[in-house]
C-alpha positions in Angstrom: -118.8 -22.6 46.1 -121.1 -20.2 47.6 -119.3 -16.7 48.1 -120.9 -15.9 52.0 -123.4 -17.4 54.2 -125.7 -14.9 56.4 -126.6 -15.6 59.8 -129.5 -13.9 60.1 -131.5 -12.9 64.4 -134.8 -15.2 64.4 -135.5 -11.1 65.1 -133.9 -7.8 64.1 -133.6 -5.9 67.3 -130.4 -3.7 66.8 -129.3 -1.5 63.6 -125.2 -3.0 64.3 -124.5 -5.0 61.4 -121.1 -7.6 61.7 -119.2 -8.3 59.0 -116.2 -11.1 58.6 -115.1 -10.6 54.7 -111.4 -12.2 55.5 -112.2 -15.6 57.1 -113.3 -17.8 54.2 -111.3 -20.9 54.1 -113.5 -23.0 51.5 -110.4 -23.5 48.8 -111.8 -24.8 45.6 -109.5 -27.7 44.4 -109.3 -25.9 40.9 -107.8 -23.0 42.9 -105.3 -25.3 44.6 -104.2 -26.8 41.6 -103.7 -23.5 39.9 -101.1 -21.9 42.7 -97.8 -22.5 43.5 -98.1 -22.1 47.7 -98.7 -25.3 49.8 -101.8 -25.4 51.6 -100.4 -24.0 54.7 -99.2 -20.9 53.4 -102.0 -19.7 50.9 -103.7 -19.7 54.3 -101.4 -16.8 55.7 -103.6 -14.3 54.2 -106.9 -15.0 56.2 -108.3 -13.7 59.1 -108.3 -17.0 60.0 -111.8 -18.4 63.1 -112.9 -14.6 63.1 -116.2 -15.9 61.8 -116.1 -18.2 65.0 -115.0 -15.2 67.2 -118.1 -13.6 66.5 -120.9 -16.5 65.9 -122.9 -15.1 69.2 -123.7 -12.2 66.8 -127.0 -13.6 65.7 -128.2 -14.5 69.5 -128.0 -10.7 70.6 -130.6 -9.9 67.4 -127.9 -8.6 64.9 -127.2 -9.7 61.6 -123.5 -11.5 60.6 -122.2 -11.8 57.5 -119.5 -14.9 57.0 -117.4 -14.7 53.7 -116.9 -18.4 52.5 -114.5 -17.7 49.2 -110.9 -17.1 50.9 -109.1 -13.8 50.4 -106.2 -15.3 48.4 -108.8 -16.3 46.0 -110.9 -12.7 45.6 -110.3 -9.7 48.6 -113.9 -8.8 49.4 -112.2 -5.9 51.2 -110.7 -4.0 48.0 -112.7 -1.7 44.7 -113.3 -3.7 42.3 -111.3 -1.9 39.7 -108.1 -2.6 41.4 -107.1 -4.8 39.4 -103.1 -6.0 39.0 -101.2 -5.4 35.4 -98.5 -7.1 36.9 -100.5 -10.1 37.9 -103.6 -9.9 35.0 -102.9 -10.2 31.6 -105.4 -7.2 30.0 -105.8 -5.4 33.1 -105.1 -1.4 32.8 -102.3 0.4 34.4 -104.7 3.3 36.2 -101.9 5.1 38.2 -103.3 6.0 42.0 -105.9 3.9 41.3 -103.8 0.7 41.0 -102.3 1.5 44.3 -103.5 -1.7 46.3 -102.8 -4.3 43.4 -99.7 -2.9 42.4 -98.4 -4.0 45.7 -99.5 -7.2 45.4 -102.8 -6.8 47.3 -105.8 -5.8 44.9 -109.4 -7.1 44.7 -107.8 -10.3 42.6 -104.3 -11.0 44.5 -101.2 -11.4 43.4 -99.2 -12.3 47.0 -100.2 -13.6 50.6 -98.3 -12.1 53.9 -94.6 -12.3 53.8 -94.8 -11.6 50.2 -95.1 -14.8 48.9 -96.2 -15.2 45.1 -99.7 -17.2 44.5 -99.0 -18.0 41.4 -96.5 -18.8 38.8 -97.7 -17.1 35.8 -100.8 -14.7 34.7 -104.3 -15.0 34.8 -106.2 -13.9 31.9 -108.3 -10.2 32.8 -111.9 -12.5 31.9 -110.9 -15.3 34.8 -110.8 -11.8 37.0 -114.1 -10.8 35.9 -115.6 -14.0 36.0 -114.3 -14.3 39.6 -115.9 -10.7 40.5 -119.2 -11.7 38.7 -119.6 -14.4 40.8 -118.5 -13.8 44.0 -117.7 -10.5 44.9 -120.7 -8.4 43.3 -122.9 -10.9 45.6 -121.1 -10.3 48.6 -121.3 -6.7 48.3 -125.0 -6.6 47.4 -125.8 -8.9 50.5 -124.2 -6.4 52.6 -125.8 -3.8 50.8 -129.2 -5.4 51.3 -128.8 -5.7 54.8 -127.5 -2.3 55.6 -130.5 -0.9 53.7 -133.1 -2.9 55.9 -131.2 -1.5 59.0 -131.2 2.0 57.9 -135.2 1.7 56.6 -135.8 -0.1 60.3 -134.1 2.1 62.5 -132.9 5.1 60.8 -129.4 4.0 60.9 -126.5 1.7 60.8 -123.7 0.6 62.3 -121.3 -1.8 60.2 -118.6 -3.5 62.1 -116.1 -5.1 60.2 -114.6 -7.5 61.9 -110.9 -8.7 60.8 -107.6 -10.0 62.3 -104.0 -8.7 62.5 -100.4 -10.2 62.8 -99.3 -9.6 66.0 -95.5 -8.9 64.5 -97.2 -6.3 62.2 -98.4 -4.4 64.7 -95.8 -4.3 66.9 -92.9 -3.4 64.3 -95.2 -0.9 62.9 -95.5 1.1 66.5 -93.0 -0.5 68.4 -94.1 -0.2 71.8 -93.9 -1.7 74.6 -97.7 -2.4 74.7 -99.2 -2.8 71.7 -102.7 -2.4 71.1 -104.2 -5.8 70.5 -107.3 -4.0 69.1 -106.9 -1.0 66.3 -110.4 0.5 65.4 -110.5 2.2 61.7 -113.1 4.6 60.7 -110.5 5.9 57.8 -109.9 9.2 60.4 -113.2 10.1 61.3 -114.8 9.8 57.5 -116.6 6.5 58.0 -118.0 6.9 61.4 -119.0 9.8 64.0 -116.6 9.9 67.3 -119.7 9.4 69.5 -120.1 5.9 67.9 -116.5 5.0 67.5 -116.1 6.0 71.4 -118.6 3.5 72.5 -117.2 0.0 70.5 -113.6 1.6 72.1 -115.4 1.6 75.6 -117.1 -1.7 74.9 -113.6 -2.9 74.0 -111.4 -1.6 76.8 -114.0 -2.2 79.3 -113.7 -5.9 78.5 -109.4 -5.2 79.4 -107.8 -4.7 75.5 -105.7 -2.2 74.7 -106.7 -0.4 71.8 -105.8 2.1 69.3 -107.1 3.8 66.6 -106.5 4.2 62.8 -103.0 3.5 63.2 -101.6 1.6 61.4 -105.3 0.4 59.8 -107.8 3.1 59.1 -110.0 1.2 57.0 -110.2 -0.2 53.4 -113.2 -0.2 50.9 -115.4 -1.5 53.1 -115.2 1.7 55.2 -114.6 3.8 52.2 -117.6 2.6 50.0 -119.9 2.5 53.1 -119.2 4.9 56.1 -121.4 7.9 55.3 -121.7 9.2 58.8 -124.0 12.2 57.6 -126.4 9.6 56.1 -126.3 7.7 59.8 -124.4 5.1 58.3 -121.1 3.9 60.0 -118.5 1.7 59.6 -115.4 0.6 62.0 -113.2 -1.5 61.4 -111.7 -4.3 64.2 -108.4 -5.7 64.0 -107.7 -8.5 66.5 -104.2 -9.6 67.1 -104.3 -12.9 66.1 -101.6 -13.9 68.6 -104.5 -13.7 71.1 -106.4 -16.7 70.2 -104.1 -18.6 67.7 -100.6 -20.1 66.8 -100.1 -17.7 63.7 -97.3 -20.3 62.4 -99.8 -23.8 62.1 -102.9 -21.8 62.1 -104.4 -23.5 64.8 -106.4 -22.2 67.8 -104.9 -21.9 70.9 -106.4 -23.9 74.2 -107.7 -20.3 75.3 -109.7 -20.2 72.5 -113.4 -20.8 73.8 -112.6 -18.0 76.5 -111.7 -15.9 74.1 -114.9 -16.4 72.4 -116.7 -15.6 75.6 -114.8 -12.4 76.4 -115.5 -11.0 72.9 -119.0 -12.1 73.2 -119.3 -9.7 76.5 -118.1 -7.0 73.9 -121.0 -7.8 71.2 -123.4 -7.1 73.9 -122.0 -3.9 75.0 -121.8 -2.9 71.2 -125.2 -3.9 70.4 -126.6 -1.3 73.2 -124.9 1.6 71.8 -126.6 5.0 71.3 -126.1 5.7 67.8 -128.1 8.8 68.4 -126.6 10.2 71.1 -124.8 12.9 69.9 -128.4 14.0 68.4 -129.8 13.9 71.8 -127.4 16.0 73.5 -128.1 18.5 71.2 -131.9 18.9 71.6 
């Protein structure tokens, strides 16, 4: 099973990179056999058709980056020392450092939404490594590859990483009368400048969503490991309420769905023309 595909611009014409690390949904029937959900809800844990919400990416002359392995299986999204003692027979207890997996949601996890258990037992710490060996090191050094090339191109880059949120979450978590149906992370400011955080918020409310920021997700590794604003490298994190375009109960697509596709796609063009230097040029 190959760990990501890369949908790569006949031509590289913008320095915004898209990312979709939560969307695979290629189980292995190994996997299945080894958990003790049904195959409904090992699902709950994707960001299930965001690959699909964003597949213009390429036409606009940016690169996107598809994971195939599903989250349940290996999160793309977490360090990959978080490892679970409760879950991984071997693994080390590591204190703060623990503090994903030891709720159930490290880089191997141990739960999917609603806190569901995966499986029924352990798995042994080499299954863990084997599964990072072969799929998550060659995520990350894809994405690596490709924000290099970006950088070398244009002198900078832009990662947006591109994920999908309950719509309960969000709305017990702020319980308002609107919620957002977009939150932007960039972890508080430390993995992108506000000029270029501004713009994808314009491109997004332009386009008639209501969105927030950072709260209540600022970012994961993703934007940890790779928003280094004062090396002209950015990362934001999208949430889209799921409820937009799906039934979150069958995982199924709602009849809306292509327009959906369309309006997001009006938002990819609007984020593909922003100044990432602007900020510089105001202040020559």
């Amino acid at each position: 099973m190959a760990t990501f595909k890369l949908l790569s611009p006949s031509e590289l014409q913008s320095s915004i990179v898209f990312a979709s690390p939560h969307s695979g949904r290629l189980y292995s029937q190994k996997f299945l056999e080894s958990v003790m959900l049904d195959p409904l809800t090992i699902r709950t844990s994707e960001d299930a058709f965001v690959d699909e919400l964003f597949n213009s990416v390429p036409s606009f002359g940016a690169p996107l980056l598809v994971a195939n392995v599903p989250r349940s299986f290996i999160d793309l999204n977490r360090d990959p020392g978080d490892l679970d003692p409760i879950l991984i027979q071997g693994a080390k207890f590591l204190g703060g450092k623990n503090g994903r997996s030891l709720s159930g949601f490290g880089v191997v996890p141990r739960l999917v939404s609603k806190n569901k258990s995966i499986y029924s037992g352990k798995l042994n710490l080499d299954e863990a490594k084997e599964r990072l060996l072969n799929f998550w090191y060659p995520y990350h050094k894809c994405l690596q590859d490709i924000l290099d090339a970006t950088r070398k191109k244009f002198g900078h880059a832009v990662l947006i990483d591109c994920h999908s949120m309950p719509h309960q979450c969000v709305d017990l978590e702020l319980r308002e009368a609107a919620p957002p149906q977009i939150v932007l992370g960039d972890r508080f400011g430390a993995a992108a400048s506000r000029n270029v955080v501004d713009q994808v918020h314009m491109a997004f409310s332009e386009s008639g969503f209501r969105v927030s920021r950072n709260i209540p997700f600022a970012g994961a590794y993703t934007s940890q490991k790779y928003g280094k604003p004062q090396q002209n490298q950015h990362v934001i994190q999208v949430e889209i309420d799921r409820s937009l375009y799906m039934n979150e109960a069958t995982i199924e697509k709602l009849s809306n769905f292509s327009e959906f596709q369309i309006t997001l796609s009006d938002v990819i063009a609007k984020i593909i023309q922003i100044d990432v230097n602007e900020d510089k040029l105001a202040a020559e």
